[in-house]
N, C-alpha and C positions, 0 to 999 in steps of 0.2 A: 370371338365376338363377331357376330355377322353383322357387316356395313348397311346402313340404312338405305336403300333403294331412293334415287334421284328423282324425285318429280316436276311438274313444270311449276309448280309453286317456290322447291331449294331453287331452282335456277335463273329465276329472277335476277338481275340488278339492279343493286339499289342505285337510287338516283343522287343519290347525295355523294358528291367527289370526293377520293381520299387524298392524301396528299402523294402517295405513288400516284398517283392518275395524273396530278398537275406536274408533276415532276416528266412525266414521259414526253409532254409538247414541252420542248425543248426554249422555239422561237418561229415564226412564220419568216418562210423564204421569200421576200419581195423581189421579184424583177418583173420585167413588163408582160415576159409568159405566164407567170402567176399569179398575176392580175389579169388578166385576159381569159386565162383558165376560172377565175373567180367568179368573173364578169359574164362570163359565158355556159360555161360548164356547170358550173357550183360545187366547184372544184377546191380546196383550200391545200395550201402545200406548207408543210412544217417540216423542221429537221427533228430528230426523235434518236435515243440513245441508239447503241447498236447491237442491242441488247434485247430491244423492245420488238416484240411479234406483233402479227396482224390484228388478234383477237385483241389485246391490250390495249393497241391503238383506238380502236372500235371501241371498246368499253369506255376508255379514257375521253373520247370526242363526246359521246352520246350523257357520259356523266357531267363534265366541264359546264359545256354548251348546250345542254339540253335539245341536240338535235337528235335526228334519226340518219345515220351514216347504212348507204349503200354498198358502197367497194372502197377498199384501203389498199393501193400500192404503193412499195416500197423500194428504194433503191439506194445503192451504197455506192455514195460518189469518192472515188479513191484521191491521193493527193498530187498535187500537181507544182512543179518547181516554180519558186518567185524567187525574185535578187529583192532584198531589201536594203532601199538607200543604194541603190548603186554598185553597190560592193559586196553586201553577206547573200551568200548562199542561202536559202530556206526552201522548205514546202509548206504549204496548204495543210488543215487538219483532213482527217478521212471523216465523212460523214454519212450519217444516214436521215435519207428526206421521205418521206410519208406523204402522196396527194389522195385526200382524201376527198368522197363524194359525197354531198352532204345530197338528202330529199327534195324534191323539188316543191317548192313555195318554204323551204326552210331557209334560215343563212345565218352564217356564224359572222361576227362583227367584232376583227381581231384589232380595228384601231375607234376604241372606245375614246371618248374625249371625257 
């Protein structure tokens, strides 16, 4: 059975979010660099499974938020020892964080009231 030939019409995305798409933004990383990066750059930084690729991330922003994303990196911050309470041993979970770059005159507004 010969595969139907891709044109730029199958390759569209639709714009209506799945629930894998809400699923891949995790939660927004808040410190004062990623508000700075927000405020400046139009920059937005999320933590995202470690699972999740660049192309997914990208589809996932642009379906969500309805923006147009420029560049999506990625990095996997390993874990790091904490004592909890003084006494117990532990580590940090391993994560992966996502800044993304949203269009310029776009912006994504990740604290809705």
């Amino acid at each position: 059975m010969a595969r139907k030939k891709r044109t730029a019409r199958t390759r569209e995305k639709s714009r209506v979010a799945t629930i894998e798409q809400f699923d891949l933004i995790i939660r927004p990383v808040i410190t004062e660099k990623t508000m700075l990066l927000m405020q400046d750059l139009n920059k937005v930084t999320v933590e995202v499974p470690r699972s999740a690729n660049k192309t997914a991330i990208k589809d996932a922003f642009e379906a969500v938020f309805g923006v147009e994303v420029i560049d999506v990196k990625t990095s996997i911050v390993n874990s790091k020892p904490k004592r909890r309470g003084g006494r117990y041993d532990g580590r940090t979970n391993i994560v992966k964080k996502a800044v993304v770059t949203v269009k310029d005159g776009e912006a994504i507004d990740l604290f809705k009231e």
